[in-house]
Steps between C-alpha positions, in 0.01 A plus 500: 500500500210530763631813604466648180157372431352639822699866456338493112192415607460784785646736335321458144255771366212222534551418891540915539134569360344180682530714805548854401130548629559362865764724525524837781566801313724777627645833400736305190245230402412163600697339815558179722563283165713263777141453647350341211659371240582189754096419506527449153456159407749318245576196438806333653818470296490164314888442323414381140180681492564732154345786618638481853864414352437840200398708826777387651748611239361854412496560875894419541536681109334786665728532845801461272430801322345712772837387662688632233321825487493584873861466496544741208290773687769578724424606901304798454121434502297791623174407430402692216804312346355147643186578343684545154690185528170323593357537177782506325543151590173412483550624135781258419357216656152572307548164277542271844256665652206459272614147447490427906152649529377304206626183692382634806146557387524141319578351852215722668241439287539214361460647164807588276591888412690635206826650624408864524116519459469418872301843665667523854256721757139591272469115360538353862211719642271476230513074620457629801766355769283545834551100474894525592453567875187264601 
């Protein structure tokens, strides 16, 4: 259950745009993500906590079904066709996705977010997140 709070949590939309501005660019786009998203702070997995146990669940819904596709896409992956099954996924997952930032944000902030009203990257730098790194 920790295991899938933690992956949720890194890999939301929310945790993305927190440090999408401290990010290297290079010829395709921001890099070193792995560098990071493990200075970001969240809390530690409490069992019985409702958000941390809902996280937990759309985090292990969500690797069941990316499971499920990656095994339908066969062996061949150039990487225009990686690219396409990116955000094709992304596309079926939109639902758990929106709800996991929403929770995400909630444990963040401290303030709770309607499932798909969070704004990922323009919201976070218009707080201003210079704070995440002092």
């Amino acid at each position: 259950a920790e295991a899938h709070y933690l992956a949720a949590y890194i890999n939301s939309g929310y945790a993305n745009g927190m440090i999408k501005e401290f990010q290297s660019r290079g010829l395709f786009g921001a890099r070193d993500i792995h560098k990071l998203i493990v200075k970001l702070p969240f809390p530690k997995y409490q069992r019985n906590d409702a958000d941390h146990d809902a996280l937990s669940t759309l985090g292990k819904t969500c690797a069941k079904l990316a499971a499920t596709f990656s095994r339908s896409l066969g062996d061949d992956l150039g990487s225009r066709a990686l690219g396409r099954a990116r955000a094709k996924l992304r596309g079926e997952l939109e639902s758990e996705l929106e709800q996991i930032d929403a929770i995400v944000e909630k444990l963040s902030t401290g303030k709770s977010a309607v499932a798909g009203t969070a704004k990922k990257t323009t919201r976070r730098k218009s707080r201003g997140t210079g704070r995440l790194f002092d």
